[in-house]
C-alpha positions in Angstrom: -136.2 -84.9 -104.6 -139.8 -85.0 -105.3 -139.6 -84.7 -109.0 -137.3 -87.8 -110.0 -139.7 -90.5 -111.3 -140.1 -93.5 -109.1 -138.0 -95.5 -111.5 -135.2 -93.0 -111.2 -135.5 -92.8 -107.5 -132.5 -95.2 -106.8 -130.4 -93.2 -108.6 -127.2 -91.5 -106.9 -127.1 -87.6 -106.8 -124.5 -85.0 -105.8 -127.1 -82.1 -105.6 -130.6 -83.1 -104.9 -132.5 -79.7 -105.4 -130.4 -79.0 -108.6 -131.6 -82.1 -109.7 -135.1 -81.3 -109.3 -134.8 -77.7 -111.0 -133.6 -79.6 -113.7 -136.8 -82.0 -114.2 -139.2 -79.0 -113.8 -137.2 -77.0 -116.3 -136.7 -80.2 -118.9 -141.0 -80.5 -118.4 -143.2 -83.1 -120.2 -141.5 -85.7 -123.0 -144.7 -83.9 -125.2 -143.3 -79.9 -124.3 -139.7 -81.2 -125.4 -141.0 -82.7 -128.6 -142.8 -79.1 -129.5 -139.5 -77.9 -128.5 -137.6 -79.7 -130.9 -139.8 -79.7 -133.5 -139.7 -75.8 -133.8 -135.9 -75.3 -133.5 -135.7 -77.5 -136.6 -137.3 -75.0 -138.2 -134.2 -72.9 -137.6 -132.0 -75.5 -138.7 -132.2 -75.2 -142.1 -130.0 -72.4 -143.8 -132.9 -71.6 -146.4 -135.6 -71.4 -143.6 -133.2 -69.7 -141.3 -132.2 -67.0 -143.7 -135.8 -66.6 -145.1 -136.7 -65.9 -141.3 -134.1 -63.3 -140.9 -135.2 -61.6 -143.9 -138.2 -61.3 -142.7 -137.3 -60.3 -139.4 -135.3 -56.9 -140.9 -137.7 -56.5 -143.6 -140.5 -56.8 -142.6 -143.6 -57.9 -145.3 -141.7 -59.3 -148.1 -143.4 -60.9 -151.2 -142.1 -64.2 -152.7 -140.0 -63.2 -155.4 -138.4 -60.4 -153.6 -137.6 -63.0 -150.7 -136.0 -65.5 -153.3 -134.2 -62.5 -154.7 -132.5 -61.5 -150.8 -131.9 -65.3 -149.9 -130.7 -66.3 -153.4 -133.5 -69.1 -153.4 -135.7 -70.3 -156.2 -139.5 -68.9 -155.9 -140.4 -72.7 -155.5 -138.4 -73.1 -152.5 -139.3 -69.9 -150.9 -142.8 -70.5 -151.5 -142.6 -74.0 -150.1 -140.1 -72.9 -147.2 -142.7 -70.3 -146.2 -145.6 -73.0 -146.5 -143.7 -75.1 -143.6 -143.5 -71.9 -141.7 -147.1 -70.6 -142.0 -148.5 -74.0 -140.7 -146.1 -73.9 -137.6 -147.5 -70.3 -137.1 -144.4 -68.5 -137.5 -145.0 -66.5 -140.3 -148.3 -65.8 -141.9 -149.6 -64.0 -145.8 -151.3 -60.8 -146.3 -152.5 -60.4 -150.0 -152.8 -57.4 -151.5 -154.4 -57.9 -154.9 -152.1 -61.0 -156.5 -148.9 -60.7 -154.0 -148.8 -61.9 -151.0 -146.5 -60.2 -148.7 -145.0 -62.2 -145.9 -144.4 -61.1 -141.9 -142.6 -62.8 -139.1 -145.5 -63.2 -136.2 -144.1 -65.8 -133.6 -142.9 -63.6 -131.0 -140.0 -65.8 -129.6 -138.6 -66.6 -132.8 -138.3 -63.3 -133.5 -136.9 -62.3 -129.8 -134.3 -65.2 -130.9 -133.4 -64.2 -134.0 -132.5 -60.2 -132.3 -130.9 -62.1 -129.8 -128.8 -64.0 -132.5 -127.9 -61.3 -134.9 -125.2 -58.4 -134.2 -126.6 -54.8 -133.8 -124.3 -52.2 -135.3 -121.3 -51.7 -134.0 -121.3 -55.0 -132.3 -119.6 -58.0 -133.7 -120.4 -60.9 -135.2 -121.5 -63.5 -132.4 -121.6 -61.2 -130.0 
């Protein structure tokens, strides 16, 4: 059990190994934070379904993406600002629209992991 914190030491444990598996996959307090902080990303419908929009349709402008979601422009626009600075999507202009792309590889291999192909069902 060389992974359990001195001041855990004392601790009882049923399966010692197990236990240290578990610390090295849990990591550093700093990896869980940057964890956390990008599933709440995810945790908001309007982000959430602006990301899988963007994940089947690849660049999107604004309007069209408030127009798919049902959002207002404002909230697209400011949704998509939160996701450009956490590096998950990013703008390409073409004259005055910007189109909009998915680029964080995980997310997107989350969001096919999450959503039913055709001719599977939902959740599956």
């Amino acid at each position: 059990m060389h992974l359990v914190p001195a001041e855990r030491a004392g601790q009882r444990t049923i399966d010692g190994h197990r236990v240290c598996d578990a610390i090295a996959a849990v990591g550093e307090p700093e990896r869980v934070r940057a964890l956390a902080e990008r599933f709440s990303l995810l945790s908001d419908p309007g982000r959430l379904a602006l990301l899988l929009a963007l994940h089947e349709a690849g660049p999107i402008a604004v309007t069209d993406l408030a127009l798919a979601t049902g959002m207002r422009d404002t909230a697209v626009s400011q949704a998509l600002r939160l996701l450009r600075t956490a590096g998950i999507v990013e703008g390409e202009r073409d004259g005055r629209i910007v189109r909009y792309r998915l680029v964080d590889g995980p997310i997107s291999a989350l969001l096919e992991h999450c959503t039913p192909q055709d001719g599977e069902p939902n959740g599956a």
